[in-house]
C-alpha positions as CSV (number, residue, x, y, z in Angstrom):
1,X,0.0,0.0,0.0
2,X,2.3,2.7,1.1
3,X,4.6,1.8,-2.4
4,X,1.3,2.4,-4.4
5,X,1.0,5.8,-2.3
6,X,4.5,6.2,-3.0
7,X,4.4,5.3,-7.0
8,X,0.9,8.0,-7.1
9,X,2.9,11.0,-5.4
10,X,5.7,10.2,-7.4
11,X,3.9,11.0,-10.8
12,X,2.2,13.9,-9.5
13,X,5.7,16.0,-8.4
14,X,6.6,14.9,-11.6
15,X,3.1,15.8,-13.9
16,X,2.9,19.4,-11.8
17,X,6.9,19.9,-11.6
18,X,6.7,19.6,-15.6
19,X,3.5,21.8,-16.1
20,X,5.2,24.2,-14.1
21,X,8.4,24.5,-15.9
22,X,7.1,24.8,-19.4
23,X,3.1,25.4,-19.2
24,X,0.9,24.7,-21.3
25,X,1.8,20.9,-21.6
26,X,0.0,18.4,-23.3
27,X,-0.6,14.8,-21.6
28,X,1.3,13.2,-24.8
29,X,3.6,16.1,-23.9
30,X,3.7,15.2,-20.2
31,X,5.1,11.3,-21.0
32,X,7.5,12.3,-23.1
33,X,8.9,14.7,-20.5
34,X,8.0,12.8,-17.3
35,X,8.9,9.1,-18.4
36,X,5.5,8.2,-16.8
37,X,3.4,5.6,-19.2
38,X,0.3,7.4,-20.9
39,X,-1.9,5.7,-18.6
40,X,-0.5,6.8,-15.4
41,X,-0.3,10.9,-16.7
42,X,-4.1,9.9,-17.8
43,X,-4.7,8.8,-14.0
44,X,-3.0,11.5,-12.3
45,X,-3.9,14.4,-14.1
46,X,-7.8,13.4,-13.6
47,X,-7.2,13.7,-10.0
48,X,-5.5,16.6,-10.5
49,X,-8.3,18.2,-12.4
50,X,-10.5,17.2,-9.6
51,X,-8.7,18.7,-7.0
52,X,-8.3,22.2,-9.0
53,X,-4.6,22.1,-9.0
54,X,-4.3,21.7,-13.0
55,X,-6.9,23.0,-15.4
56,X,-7.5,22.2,-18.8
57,X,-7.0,25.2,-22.1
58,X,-7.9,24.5,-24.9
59,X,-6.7,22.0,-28.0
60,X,-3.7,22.3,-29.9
61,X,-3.5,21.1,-33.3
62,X,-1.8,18.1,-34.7
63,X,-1.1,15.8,-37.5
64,X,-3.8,13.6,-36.0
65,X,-6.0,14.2,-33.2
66,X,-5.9,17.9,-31.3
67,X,-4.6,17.6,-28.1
68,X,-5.9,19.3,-24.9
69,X,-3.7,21.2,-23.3
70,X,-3.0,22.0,-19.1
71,X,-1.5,24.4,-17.0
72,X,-1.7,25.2,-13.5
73,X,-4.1,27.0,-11.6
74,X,-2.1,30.0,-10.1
75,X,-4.5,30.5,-7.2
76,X,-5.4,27.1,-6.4
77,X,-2.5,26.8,-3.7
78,X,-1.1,29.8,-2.6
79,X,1.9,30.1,0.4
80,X,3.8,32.9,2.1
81,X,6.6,33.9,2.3
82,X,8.6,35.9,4.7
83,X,12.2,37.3,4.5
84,X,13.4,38.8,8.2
85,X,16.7,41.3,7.8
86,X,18.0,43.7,9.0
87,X,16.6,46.2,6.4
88,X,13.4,45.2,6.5
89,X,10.6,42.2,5.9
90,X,9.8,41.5,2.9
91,X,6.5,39.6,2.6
92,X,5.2,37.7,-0.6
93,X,2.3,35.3,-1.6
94,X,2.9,33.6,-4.3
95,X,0.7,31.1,-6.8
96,X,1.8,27.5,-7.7
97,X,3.1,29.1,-10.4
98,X,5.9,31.0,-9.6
99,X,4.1,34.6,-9.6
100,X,3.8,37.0,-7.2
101,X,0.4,37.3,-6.5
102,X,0.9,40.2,-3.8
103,X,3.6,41.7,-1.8
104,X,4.7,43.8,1.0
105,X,7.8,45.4,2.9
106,X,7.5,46.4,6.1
107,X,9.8,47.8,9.1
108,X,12.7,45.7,10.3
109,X,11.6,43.3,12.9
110,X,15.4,43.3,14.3
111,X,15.6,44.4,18.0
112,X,12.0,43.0,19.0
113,X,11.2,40.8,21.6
114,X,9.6,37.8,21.0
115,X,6.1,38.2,21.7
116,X,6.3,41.3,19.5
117,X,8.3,39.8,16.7
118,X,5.2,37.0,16.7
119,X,2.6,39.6,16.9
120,X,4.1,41.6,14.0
121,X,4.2,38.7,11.5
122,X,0.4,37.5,12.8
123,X,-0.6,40.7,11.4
124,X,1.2,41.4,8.5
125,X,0.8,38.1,6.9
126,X,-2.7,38.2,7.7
127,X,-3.4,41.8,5.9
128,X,-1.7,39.8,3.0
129,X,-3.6,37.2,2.3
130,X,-7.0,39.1,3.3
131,X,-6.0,41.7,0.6
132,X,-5.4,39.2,-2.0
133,X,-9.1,38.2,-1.7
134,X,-8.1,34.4,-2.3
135,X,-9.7,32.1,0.2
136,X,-7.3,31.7,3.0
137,X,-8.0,28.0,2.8
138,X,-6.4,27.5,0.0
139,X,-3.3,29.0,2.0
140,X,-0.7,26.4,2.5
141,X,1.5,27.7,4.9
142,X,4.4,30.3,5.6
143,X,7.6,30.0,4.5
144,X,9.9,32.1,7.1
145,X,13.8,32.7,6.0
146,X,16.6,34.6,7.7
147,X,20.1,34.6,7.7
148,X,20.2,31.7,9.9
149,X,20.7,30.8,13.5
150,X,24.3,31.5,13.4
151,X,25.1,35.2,15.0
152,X,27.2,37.0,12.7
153,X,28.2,41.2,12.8
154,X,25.4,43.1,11.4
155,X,22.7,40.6,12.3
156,X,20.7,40.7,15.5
157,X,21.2,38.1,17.9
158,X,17.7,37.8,18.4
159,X,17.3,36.0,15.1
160,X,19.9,33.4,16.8
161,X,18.0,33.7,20.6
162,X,14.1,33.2,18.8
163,X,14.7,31.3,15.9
164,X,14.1,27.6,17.0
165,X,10.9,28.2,18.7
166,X,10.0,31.3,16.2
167,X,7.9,28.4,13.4
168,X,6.2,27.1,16.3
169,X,4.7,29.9,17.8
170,X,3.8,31.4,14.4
171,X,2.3,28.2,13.4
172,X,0.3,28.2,16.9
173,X,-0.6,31.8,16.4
174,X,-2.0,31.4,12.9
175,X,-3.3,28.0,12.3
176,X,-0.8,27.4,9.1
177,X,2.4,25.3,8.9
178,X,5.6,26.5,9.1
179,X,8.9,26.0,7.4
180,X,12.4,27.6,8.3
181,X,14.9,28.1,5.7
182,X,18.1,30.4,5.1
183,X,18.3,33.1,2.9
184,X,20.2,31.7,0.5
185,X,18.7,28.1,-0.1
186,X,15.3,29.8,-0.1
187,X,16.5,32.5,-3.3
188,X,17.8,29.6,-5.1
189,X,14.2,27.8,-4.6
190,X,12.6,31.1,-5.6
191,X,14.5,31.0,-8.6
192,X,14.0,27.4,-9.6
193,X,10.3,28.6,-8.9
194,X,9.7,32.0,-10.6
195,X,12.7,31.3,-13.4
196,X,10.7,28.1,-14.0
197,X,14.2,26.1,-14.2
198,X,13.8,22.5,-15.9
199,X,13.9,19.9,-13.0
200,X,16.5,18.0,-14.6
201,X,18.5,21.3,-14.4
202,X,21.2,21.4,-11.8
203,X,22.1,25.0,-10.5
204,X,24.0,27.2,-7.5
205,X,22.7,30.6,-6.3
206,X,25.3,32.9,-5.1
207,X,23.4,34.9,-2.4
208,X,24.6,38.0,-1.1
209,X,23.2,39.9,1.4
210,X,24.8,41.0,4.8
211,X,27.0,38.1,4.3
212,X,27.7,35.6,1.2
213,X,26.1,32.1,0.8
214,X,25.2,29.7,-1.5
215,X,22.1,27.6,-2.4
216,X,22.6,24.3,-4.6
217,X,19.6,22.8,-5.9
218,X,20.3,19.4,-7.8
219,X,17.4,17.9,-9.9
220,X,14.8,20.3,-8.2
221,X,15.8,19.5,-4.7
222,X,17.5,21.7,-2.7
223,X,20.8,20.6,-1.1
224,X,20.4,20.7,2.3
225,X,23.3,18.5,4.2
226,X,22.7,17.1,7.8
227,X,22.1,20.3,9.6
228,X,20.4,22.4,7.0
229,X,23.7,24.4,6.4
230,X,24.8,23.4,3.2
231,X,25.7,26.0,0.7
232,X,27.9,28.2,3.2
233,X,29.8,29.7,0.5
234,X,31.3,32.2,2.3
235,X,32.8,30.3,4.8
236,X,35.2,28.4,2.0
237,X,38.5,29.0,3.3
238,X,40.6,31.3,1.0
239,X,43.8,31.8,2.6
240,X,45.0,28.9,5.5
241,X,46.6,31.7,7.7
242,X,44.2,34.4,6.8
243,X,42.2,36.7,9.0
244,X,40.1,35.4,11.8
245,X,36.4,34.9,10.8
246,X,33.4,35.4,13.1
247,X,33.2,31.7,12.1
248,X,36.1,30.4,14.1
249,X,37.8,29.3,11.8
250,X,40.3,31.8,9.2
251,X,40.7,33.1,5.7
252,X,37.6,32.2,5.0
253,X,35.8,34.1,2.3
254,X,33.8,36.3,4.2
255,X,36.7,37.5,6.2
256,X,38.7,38.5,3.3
257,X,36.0,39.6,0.7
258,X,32.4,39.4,2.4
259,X,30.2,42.9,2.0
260,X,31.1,43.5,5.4
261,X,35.3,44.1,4.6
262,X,34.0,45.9,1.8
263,X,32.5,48.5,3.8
264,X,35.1,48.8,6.7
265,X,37.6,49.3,4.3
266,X,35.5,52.2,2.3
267,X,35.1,53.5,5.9
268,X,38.9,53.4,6.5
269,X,39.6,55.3,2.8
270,X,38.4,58.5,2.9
271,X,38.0,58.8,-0.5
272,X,35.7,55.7,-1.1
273,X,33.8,57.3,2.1
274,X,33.9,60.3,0.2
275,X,32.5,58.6,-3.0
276,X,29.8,56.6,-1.5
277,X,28.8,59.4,1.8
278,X,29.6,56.6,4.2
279,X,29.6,58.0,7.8
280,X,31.6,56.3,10.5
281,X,29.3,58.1,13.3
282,X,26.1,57.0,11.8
283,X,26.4,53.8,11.1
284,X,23.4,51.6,8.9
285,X,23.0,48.3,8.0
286,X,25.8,46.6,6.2
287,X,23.7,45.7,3.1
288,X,22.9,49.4,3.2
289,X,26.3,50.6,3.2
290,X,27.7,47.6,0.4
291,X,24.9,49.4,-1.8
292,X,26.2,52.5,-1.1
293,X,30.0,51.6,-2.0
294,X,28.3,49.7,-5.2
295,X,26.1,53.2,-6.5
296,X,29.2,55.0,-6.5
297,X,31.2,52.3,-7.8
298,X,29.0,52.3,-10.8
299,X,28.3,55.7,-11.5
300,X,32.2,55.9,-12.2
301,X,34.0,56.4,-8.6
302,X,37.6,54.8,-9.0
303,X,38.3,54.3,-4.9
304,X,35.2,52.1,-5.0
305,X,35.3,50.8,-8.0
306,X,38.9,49.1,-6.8
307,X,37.4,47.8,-3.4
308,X,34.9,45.7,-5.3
309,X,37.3,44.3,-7.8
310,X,39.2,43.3,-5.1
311,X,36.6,41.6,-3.5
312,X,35.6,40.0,-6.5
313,X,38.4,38.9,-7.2
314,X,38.0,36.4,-4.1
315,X,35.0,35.7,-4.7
316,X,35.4,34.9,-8.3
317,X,37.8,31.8,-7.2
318,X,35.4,30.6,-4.8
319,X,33.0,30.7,-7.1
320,X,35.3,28.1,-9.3
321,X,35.9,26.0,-6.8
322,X,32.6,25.6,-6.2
323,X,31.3,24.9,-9.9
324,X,34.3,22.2,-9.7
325,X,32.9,20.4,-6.4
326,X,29.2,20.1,-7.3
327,X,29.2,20.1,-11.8
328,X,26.7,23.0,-12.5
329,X,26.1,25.0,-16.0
330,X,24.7,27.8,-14.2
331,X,25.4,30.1,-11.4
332,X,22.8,33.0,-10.6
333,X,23.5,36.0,-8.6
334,X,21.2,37.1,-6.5
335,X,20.2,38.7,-3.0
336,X,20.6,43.0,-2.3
337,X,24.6,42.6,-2.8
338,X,24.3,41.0,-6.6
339,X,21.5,43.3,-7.1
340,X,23.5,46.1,-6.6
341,X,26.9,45.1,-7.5
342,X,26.8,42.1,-10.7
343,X,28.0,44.9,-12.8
344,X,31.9,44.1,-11.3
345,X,31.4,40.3,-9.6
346,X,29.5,39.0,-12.7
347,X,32.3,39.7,-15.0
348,X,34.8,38.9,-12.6
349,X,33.0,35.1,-12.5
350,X,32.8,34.6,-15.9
351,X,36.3,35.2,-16.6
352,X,37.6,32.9,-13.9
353,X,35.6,29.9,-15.3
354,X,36.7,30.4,-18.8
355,X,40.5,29.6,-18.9
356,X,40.1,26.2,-17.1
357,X,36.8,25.8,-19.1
358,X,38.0,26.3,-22.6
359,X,41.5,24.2,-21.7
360,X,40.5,21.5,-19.4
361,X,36.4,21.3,-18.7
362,X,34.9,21.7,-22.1
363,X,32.5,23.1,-20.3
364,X,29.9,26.4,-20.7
365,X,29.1,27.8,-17.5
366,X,26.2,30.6,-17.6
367,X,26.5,33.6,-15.2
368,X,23.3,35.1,-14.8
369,X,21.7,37.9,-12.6
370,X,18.2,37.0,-10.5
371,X,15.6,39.2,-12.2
372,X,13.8,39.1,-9.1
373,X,17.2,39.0,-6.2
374,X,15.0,41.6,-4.4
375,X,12.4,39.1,-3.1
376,X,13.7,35.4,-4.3
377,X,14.4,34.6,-0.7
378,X,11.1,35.7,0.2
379,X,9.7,33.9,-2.9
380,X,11.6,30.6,-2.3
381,X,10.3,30.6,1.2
382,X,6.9,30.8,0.3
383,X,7.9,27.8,-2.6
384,X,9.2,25.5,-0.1
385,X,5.5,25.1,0.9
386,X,3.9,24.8,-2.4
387,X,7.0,22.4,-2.9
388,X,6.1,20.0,0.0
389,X,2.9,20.0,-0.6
390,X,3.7,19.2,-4.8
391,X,6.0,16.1,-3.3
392,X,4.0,15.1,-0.5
């Protein structure tokens, strides 16, 4: 019995994973694609029909016999997401198909206690998905991402202090489940979801926010590793008798080329303070201040334009060695750092990878920019849910 369950919620991922990628799909289409026997995509999609997760379009034209055609129902599952930082929270509720249905950025919720952090999300996420006028029950849940539990400079230690207990009290307080992910595996989700990246499409995110990290997602599944920290791309060590990191360890990338150096030394330049109007006595966020050093950067100033190269430079070889470990084609930049500073680190990436690639790989590996880095954590978050409830 429980293989037969297993077999059914096998086909499904597969039948909604391939509608989702390349919509509208016709059930011929779907065996082709899926491997799944005509008769099993038949079975499936009825149910899916049934339940309102797939509808049907129209016919399409043939040699022979027209051939309906499906897609998915954008608002017959819906799931939150919420991104906590120190800028702000960003809110999104997002369809099964990748779109952004509604959104929302609100104050930081850094500093709060507990009860008020709780209280805060309660009623934001409600407002959301009361404005959207969709039928909370076809809410799934709440995906809610963060830096992690690790306490880092320039993140509040109450993300660290709350964070384990934080799902289950939201989950109490609102009646939904509740899934925890870091901000970078969640923006790689959220660009498998909203890019609408094949499944049999292997792929690292470069996330950059406050810090650097990486999500790796490998035939649609997100890498993970045993204590849901794989993909710490920042902490790959660089140098063995570098600088201390807040890690522990030293020379890892972070501590030699992580937005945070980036800013200290702009601070301790006073022309690249000059350039980018940094202010020693009033200090902001450093995803703030990495944006700041990135505007003037681009708009032609040469003291920060040279502390980003630098950093890139690092960054860049890390980069390599980690398209070397895992095998990917792609590598997408994303997160407020990328967003503000591709124009230097996406360059800088694609000419490391191409002198071992055209003499030794053979291989072409695309360096791409998020079009949505601003809210893929927030996105992904919300398409963990959607995800589960696809696979379960």
């Amino acid at each position: 019995m429980n293989g037969g369950r297993g077999r059914r919620n096998g086909a499904r991922a597969a039948i909604l994973d391939a509608i989702r990628a390349a919509e509208p799909l016709s059930r011929v289409e779907l065996s082709a694609m899926t491997g799944l026997t005509e008769a099993s995509v038949s079975t499936t999609v009825r149910r899916l029909l049934d339940e309102g997760l797939v509808v049907e379009t129209g016919r399409t034209p043939t040699g022979g016999k027209p051939r309906t055609m499906l897609r998915l129902d954008p608002a017959a599952r819906i799931a939150v997401g919420a991104h906590l930082d120190d800028d702000g929270t960003t809110y999104v509720l997002t369809g099964q198909t990748g779109g952004i249905i509604s959104r929302m950025t609100r104050p930081t919720l850094a500093g709060l206690d507990a009860d008020a952090i709780v209280r805060r999300l309660v009623a934001d996420i409600g407002g959301l998905v009361d404005g959207s006028g969709i039928d909370r029950a076809r809410c799934l849940g709440i995906g809610l991402v963060w830096a992690g539990p690790r306490v880092r400079p320039g993140i509040s230690p109450g993300w660290g202090r709350y964070g384990e207990h934080l799902d289950r009290r939201l989950a109490e307080a609102t009646g939904w489940p509740v899934l925890l992910e870091n901000d970078a595996t969640a923006a790689a989700v959220g660009e498998y979801w909203v890019a609408r990246v094949a499944a049999a499409r292997s792929f690292a995110a470069l996330y950059m926010g406050g810090g650097i990290g990486a999500g790796i997602v490998l035939d649609g599944v997100a890498l993970r590793g045993r204590h849901a920290n794989a993909g710490e791309f920042g902490h790959l060590c660089l140098q063995i008798d570098g600088p201390p990191c807040w890690c522990g360890s030293r020379g890892c990338l972070e501590a030699l080329a992580g937005p945070q150096v980036v800013v200290e030394a702009a601070l301790a330049d006073p022309a690249a303070a000059d350039e980018a109007a940094l202010d020693a006595s009033a200090r902001r966020s450093t995803t703030a201040e990495f944006a700041a050093v990135a505007r003037a950067a681009r708009a032609g100033a040469p003291a920060c334009r040279a502390l980003l190269e630098e950093s890139a430079r690092y960054l860049a070889a890390a980069a390599e060695s980690l398209v070397n470990l895992v095998d990917v084609d792609l590598l997408v930049l994303t997160g407020p750092g990328f967003a503000a500073a591709s124009f230097v680190y996406g360059p800088a990436i694609s000419a490391r990878l191409a002198a071992a690639d055209a003499r030794t790989w053979h291989r072409s590996v695309s360096v791409t920019v998020s079009l949505a880095a601003a809210t893929a954590s927030a996105t992904g978050a919300a398409a963990l849910v959607l995800q589960s409830a696809m696979r379960g």
